[in-house]
TIFI-367480 format. One record per residue: residue in one letter; x, y, z of N, C-alpha, C in turn. Coordinates in pm, whole numbers, plus 32768, in hexadecimal, padded with zeros to 4 digits. Atoms other than C-alpha are relative to their C-alpha. Layout:
   r   n.c1   n.c2   n.c3   ca.c1   ca.c2   ca.c3   c.c1   c.c2   c.c3
   a      X      Y      Z       X       Y       Z      X      Y      Z
...
# end
This chain:
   r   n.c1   n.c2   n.c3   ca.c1   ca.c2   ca.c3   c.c1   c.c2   c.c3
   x   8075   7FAB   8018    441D    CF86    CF31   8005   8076   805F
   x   7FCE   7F79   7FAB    440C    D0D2    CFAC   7F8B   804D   8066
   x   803C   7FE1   7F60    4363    D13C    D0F3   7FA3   80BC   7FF6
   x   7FF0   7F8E   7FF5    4294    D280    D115   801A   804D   8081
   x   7FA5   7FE9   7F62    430C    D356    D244   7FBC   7FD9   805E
   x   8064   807D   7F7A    42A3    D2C5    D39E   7FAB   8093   8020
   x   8034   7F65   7FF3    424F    D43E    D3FD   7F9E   802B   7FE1
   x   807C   7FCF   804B    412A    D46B    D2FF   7F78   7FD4   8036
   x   8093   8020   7FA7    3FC6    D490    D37D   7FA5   7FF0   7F9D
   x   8046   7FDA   80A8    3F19    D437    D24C   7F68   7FFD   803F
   x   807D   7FB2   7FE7    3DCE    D4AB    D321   7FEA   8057   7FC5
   x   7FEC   7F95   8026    3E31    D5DA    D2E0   8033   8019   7F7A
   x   7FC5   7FC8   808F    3EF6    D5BB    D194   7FAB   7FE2   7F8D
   x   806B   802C   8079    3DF7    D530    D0C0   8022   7F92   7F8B
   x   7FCE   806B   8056    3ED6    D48C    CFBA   807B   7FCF   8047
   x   7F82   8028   7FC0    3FF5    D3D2    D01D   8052   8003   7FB1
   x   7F9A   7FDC   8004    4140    D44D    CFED   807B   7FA5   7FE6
   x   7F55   8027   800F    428B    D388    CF80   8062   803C   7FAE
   x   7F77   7FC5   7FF5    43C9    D414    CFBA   8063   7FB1   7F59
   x   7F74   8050   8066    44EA    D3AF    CE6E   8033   805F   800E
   x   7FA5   7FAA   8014    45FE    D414    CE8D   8071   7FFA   7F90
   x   7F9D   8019   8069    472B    D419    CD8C   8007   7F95   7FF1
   x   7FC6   80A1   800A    47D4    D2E9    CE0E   7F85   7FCC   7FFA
   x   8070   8076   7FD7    46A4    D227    CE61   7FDB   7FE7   7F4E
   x   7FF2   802C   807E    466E    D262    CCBD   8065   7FE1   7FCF
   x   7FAC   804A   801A    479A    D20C    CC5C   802D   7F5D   8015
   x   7FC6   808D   8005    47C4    D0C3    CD04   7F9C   7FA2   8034
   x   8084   8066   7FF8    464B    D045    CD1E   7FE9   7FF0   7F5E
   x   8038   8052   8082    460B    CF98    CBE1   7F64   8030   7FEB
   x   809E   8012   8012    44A9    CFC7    CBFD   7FDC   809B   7FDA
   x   8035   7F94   803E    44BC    D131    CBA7   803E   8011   7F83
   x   7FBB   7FD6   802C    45A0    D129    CABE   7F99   8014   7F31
   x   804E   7FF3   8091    447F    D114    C97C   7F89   8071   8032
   x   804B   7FA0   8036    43CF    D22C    C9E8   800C   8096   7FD3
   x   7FCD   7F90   804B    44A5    D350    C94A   8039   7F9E   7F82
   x   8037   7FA9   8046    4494    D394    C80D   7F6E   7FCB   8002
   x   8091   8028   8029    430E    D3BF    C7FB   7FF8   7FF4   7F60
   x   804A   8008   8064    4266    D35A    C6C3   8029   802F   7F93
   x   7FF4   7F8A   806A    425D    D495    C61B   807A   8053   7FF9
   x   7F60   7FDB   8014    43CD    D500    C69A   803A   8031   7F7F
   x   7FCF   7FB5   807E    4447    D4FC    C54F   7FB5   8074   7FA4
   x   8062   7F5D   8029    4340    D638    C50A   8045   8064   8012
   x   7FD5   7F6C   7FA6    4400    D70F    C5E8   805A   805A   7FBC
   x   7FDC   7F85   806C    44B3    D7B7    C4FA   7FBE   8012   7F36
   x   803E   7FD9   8054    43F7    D7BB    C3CE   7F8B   805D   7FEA
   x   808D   7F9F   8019    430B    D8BF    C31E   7F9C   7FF3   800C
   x   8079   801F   7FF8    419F    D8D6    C32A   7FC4   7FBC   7F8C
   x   804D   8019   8091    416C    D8A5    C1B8   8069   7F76   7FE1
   x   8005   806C   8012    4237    D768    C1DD   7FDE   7F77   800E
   x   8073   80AE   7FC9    413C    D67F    C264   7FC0   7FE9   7FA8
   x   8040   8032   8040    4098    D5CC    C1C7   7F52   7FF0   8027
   x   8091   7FEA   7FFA    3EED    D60C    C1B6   8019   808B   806C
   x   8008   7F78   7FD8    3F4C    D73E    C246   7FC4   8072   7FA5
   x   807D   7F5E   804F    3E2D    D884    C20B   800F   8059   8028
   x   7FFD   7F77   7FF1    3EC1    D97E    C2C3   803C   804A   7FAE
   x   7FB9   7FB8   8067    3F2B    DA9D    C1D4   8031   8098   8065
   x   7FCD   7F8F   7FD3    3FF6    DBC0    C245   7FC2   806B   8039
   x   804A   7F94   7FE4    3F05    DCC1    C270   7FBB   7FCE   803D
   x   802D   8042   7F4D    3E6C    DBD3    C397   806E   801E   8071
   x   7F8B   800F   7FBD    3FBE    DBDB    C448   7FFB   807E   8072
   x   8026   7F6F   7FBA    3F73    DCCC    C57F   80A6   8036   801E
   x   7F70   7FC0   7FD4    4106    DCD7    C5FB   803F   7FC0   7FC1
   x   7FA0   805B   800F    41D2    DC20    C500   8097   8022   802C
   x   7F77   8015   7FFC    4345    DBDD    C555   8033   8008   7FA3
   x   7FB2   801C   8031    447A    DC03    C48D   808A   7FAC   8037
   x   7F9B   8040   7FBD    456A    DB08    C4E9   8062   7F87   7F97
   x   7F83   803A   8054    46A6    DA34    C466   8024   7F71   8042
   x   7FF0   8077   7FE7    46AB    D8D1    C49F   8086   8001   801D
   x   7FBB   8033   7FEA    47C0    D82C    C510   8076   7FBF   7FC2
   x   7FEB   802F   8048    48F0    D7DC    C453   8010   7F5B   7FDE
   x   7FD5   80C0   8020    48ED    D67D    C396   7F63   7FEA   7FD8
   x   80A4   8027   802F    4758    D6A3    C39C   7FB4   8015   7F76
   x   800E   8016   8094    46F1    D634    C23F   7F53   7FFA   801A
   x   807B   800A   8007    4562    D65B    C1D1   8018   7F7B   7F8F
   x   7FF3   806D   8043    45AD    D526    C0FB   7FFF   7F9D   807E
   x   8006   8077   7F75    45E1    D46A    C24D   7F97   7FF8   8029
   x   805A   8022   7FA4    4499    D4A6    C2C6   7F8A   7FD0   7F72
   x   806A   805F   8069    43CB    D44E    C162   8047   7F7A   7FE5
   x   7FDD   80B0   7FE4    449D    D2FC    C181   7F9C   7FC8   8066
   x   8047   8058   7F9E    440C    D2AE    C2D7   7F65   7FFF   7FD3
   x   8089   801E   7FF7    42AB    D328    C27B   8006   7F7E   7F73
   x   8019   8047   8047    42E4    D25B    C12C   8015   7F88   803E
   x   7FCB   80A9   8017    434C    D101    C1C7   7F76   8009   8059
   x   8051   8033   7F95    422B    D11B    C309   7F79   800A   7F78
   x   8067   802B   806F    412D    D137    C1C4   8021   7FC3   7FC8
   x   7FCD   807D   8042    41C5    D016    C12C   7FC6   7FA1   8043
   x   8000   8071   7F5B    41CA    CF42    C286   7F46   7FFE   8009
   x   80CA   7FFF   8004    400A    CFC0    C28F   7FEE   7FA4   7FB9
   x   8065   8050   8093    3FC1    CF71    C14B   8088   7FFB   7FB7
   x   7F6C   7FFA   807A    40E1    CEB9    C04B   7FB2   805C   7FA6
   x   8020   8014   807E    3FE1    CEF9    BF28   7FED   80C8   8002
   x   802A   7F69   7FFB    3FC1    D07E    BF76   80A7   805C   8039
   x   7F92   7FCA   8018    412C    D0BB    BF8E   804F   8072   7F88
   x   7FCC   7FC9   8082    41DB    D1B6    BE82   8034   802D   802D
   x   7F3B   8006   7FE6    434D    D20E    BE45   7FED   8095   801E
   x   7FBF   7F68   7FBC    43FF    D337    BEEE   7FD7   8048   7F9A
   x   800C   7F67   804C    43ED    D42C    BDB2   7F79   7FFD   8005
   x   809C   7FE3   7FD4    4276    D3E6    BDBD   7FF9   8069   8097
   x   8031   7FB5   7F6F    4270    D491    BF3C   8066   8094   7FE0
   x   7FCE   7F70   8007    437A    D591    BEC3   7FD4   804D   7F9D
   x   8091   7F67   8087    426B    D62E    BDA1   7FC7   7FE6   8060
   x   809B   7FB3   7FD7    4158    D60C    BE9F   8046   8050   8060
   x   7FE4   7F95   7FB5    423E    D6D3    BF9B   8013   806B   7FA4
   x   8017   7F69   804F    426F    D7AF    BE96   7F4D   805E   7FF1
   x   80AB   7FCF   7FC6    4104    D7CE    BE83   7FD2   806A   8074
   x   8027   7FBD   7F8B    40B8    D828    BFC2   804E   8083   8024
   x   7FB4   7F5D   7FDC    41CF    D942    BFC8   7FA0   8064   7FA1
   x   802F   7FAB   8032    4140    D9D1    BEB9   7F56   802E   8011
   x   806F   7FF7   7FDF    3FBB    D9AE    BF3C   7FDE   8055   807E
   x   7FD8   7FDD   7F80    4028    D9E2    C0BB   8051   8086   8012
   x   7FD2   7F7E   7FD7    4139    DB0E    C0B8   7FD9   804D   7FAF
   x   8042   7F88   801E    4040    DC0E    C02F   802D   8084   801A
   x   801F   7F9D   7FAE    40B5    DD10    C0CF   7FD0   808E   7FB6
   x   8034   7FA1   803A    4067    DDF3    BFA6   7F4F   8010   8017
   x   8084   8013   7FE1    3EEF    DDB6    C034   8010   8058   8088
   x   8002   7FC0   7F4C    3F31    DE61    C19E   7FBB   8075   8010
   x   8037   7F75   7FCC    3E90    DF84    C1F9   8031   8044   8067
   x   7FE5   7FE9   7F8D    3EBD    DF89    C355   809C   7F9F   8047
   x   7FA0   806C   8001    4001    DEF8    C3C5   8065   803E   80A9
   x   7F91   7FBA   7F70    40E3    DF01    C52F   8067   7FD6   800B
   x   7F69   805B   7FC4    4271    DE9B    C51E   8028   8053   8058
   x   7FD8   7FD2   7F9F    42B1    DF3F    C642   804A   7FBC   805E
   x   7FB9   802F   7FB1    43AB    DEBF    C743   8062   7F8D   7FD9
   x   7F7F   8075   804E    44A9    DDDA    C63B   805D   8000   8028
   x   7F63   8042   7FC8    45D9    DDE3    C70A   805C   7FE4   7F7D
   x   7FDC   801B   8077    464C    DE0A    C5A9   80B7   7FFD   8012
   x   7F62   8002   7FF8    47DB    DDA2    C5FF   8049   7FAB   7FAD
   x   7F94   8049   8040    4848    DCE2    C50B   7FD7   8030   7F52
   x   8007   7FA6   808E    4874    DD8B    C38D   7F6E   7FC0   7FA0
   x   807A   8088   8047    47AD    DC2C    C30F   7F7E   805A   8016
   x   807E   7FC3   7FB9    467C    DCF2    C3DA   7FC2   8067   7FE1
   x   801F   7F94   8022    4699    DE30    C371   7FE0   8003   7F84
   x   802B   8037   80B3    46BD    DDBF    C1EB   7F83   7FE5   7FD8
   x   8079   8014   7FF3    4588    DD0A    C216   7FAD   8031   802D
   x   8035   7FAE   7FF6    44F9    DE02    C2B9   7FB4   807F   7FA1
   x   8012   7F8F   8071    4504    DEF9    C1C3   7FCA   7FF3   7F70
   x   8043   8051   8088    4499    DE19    C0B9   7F83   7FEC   8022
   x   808B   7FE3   8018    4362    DE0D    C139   7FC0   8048   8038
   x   8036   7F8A   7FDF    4346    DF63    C1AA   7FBC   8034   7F58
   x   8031   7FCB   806F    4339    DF9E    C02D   7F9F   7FC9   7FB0
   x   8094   8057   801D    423F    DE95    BFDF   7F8C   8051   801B
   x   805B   7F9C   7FAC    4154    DF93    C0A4   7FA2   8038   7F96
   x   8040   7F9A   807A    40B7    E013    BF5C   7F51   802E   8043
   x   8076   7FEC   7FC5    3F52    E00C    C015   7FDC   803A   8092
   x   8038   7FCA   7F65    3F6B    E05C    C179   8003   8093   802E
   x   8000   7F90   7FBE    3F0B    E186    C220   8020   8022   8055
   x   7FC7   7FE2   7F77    3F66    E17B    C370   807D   7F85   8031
   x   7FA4   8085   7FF8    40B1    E0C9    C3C4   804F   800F   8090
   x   7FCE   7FD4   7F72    415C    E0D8    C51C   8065   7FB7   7FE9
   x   7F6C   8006   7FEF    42C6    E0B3    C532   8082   8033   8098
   x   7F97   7FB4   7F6B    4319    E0F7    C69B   8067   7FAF   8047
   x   7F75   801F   7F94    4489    E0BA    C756   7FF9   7F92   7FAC
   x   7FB4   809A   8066    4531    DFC2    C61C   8090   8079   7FDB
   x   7FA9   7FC0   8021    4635    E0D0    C62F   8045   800E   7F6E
   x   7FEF   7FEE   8069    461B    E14D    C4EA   8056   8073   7FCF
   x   7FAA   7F9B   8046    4732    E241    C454   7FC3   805E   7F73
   x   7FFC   7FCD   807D    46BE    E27F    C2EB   7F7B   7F9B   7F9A
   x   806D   802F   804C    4577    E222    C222   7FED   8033   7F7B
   x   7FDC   7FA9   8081    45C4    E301    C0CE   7FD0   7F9F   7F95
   x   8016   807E   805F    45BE    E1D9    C010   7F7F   7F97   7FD4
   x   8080   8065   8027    445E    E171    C051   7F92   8064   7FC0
   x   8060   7F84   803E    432E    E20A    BFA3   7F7B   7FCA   8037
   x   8098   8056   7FB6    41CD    E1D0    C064   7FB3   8088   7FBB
   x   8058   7FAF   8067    40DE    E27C    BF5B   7F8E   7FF4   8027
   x   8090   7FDF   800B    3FA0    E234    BFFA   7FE8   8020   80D5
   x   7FE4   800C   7F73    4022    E266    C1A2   7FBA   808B   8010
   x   805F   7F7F   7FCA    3F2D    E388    C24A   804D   8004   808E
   x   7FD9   7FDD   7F7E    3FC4    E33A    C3CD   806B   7F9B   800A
   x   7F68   8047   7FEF    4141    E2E1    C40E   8025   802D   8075
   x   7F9F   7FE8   7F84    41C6    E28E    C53E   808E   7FD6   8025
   x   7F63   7FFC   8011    4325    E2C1    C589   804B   7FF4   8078
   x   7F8C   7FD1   7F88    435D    E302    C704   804C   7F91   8053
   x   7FA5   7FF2   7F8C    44AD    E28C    C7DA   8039   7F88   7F7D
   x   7F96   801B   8053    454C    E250    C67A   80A3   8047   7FED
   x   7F16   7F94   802E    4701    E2DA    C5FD   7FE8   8042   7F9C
   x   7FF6   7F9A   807B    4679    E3C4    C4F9   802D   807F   8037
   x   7FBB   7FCC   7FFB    475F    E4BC    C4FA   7FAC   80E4   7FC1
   x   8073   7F92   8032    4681    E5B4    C411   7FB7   7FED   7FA7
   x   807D   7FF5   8040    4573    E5DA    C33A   8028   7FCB   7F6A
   x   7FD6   8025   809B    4612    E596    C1E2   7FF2   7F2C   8007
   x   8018   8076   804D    4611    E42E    C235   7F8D   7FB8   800F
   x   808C   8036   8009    4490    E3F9    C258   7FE1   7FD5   7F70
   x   8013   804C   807F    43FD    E315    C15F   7FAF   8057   7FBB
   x   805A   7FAF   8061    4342    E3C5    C02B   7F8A   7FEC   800D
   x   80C8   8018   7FA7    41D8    E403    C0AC   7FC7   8083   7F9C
   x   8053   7FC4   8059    410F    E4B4    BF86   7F69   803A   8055
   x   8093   7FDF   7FCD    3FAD    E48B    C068   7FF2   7FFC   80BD
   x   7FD5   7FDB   7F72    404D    E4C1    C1D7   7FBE   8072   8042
   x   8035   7F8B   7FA4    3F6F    E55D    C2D1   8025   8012   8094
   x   7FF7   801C   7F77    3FF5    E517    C41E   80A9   7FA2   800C
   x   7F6C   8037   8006    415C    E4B6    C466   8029   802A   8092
   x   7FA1   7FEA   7F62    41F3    E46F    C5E3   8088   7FCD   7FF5
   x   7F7D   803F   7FE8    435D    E463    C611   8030   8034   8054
   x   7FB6   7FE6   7FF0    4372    E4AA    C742   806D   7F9A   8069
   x   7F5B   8030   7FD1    44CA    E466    C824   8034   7F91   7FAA
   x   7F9A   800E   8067    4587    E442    C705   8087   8039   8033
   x   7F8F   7FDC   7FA6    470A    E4E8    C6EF   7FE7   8074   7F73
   x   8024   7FA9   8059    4659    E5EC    C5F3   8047   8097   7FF4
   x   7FE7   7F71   7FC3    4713    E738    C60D   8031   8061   7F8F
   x   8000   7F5A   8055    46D3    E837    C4E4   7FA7   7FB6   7FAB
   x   8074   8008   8083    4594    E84F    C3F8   801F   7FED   7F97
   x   7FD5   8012   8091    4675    E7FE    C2B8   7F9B   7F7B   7FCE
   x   8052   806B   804D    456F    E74D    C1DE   7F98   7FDC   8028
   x   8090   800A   7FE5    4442    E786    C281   7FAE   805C   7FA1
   x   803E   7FBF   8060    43ED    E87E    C14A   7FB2   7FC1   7FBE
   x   8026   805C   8065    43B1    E735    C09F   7F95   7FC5   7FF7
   x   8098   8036   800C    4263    E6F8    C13A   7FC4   808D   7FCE
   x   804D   7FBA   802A    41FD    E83F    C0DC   7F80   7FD8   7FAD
   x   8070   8034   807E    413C    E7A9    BFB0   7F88   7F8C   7FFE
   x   803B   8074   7FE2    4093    E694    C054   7F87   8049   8056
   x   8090   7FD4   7FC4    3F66    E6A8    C137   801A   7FF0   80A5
   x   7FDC   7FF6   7F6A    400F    E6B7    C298   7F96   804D   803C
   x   802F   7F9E   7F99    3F2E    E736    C3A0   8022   801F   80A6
   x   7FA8   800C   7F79    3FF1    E6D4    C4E5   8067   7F8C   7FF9
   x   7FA5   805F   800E    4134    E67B    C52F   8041   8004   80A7
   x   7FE6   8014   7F85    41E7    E61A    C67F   8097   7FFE   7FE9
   x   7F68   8030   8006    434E    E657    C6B3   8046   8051   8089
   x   7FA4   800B   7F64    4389    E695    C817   803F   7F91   805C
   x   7FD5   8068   7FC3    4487    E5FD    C8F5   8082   8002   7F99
   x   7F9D   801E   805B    457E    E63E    C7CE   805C   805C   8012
   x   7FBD   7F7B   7FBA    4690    E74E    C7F9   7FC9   8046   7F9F
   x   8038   7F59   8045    45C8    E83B    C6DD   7F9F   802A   8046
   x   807A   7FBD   7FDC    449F    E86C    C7A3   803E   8050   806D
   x   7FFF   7F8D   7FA2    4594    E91F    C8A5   803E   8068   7FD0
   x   7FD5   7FA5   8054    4636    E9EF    C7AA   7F8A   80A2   802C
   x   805D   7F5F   7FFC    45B4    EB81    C7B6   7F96   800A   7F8E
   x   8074   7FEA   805E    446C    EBD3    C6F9   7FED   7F61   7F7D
   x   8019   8090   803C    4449    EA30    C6AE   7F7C   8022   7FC0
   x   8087   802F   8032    42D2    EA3D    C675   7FFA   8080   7F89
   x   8012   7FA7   805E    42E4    EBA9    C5A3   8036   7FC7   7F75
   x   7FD2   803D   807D    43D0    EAE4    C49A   7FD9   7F6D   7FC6
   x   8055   8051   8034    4311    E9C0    C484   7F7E   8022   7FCE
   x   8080   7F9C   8033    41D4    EA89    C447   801D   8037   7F6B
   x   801A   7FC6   8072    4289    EB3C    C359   801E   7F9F   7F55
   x   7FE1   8083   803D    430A    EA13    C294   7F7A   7FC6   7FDA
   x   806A   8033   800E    41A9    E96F    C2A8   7F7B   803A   7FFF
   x   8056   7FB3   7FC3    40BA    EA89    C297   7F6C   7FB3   8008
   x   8067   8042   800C    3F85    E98B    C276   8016   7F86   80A5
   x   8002   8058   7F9D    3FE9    E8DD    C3B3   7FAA   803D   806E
   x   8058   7FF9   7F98    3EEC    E8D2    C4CC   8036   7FEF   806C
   x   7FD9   802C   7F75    3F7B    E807    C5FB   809C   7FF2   7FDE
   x   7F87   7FF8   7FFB    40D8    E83A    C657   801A   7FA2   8095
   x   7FF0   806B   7F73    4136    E71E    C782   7F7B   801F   8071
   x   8079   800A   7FBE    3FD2    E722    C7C8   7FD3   8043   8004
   x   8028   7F79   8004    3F9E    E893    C7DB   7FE2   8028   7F96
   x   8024   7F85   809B    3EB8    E96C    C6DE   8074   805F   8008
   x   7FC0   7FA1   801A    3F66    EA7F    C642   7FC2   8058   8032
   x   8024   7F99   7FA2    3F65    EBB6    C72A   8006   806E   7F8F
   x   7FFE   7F92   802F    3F64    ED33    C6B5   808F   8010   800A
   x   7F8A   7FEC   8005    40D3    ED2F    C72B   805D   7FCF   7FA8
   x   7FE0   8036   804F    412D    EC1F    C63B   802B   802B   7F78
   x   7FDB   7FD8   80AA    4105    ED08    C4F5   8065   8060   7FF3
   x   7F9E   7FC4   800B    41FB    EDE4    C54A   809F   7FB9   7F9D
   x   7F7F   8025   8039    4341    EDE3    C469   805C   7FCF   8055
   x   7F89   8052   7FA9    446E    ECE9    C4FA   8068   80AA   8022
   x   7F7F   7FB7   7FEF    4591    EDC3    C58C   805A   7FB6   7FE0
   x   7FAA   8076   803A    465D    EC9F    C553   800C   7F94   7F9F
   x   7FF0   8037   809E    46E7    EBD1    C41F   7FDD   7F5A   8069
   x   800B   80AF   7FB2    46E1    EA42    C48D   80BF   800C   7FFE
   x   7F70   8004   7FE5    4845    E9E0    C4DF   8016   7F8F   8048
   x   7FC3   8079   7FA1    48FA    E8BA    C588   8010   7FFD   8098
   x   7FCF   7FFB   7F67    4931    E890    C6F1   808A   7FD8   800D
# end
């Protein structure tokens, strides 16, 4: 049995403290049933695969994208929940494809995300392709949200998604390169990207038609370009805030310079 240190003043410590160390679990028997907890086999499964689970997507304040482990089967874990509801109750038992329609269920009740409004994947460490795939699949689910934040998932290229009802997009200390590969924003009023690796206005014409009123793109190499803010002005003549700044009297002046590469 294992000792707590002689050292400890549990006057002062309040709870008392024991030390485990590796070995001491490894070759005391007496710990050896208390890893895996319980619910262990949770730890890599979805939200919408529990079972009496009510949270729906558009509750989700920071969800994760992440990639289980290889070998980790969601059939392995509606086995275990099916046999420990067997073991409760025999008479309230029912077979695996029974639990794989009600997980179907719940995906389709639970990942809403066409319900979102407000939504934050910000900080996905998105490194593995699995991540980004899935990522993007339910960037385009988005059909409802207005405000979506997308900051540092080192994003390259969003072209491919269409967010038809997004008013405020945030973008900053993403790999977009330039403006052509922002997602299709019809009702876009507010767009930050900045320290990005942004460096020439090609395809910022394309909000022209939308309802931009400020956009943020300092910290990028176009905002140090010559007469930056005059060719975004002139590109967007309905734009208000330029990296926070109203439009000055100096602003309406004609560019001297075309956009160009660094």
């Amino acid at each position: 049995m294992l000792k707590p240190e002689k050292d400890l003043n549990y006057a002062t410590a309040g709870v008392p403290i024991v030390f485990v160390t590796k070995q001491d679990f490894s070759e005391n028997d007496e710990f050896q049933n208390i890893f895996p907890l319980p619910a262990s086999k949770y730890r890599y499964s979805k939200w919408f695969e529990l079972a009496d689970c009510n949270v729906t997507s558009n509750m989700l304040k920071n969800p994760r994208i992440r990639k289980p482990p290889q070998g980790f089967k969601v059939e392995t874990i509606l086995m275990l929940e099916d046999e420990e509801r067997r073991q409760r109750n025999e008479n309230s038992w029912k077979s695996k494809i029974g639990f794989s329609s009600k997980k179907k269920d719940y995906k389709s009740k639970l990942e809403n995300w066409e319900q979102c409004e407000c939504i934050n994947l910000s900080y996905q460490d998105l490194a593995h392709p699995y991540q980004m795939k899935e990522f993007l699949k339910i960037l385009r689910k988005l059909v409802r949200a207005e405000q979506i934040e997308l900051i540092e998932n080192s994003l390259t290229d969003l072209s491919s998604v269409f967010l038809p009802k997004c008013r405020y997009l945030f973008l900053q200390r993403n790999l977009l390169r330039n403006l052509k590969k922002l997602p299709h924003l019809v009702h876009i009023e507010h767009i930050s990207l900045q320290q990005n690796n942004i460096s020439c206005l090609d395809g910022l014409e394309l909000l022209k038609e939308t309802n931009i009123k400020s956009l943020t793109l300092q910290e990028n190499p176009v905002s140090l370009q010559p007469d930056y803010r005059k060719r975004v002005f002139a590109l967007l003549p309905n734009l208000v805030l330029l990296d926070d700044l109203p439009r000055t009297p100096a602003d309406y002046d004609a560019p001297k310079h075309s956009c160009r590469l660094f």
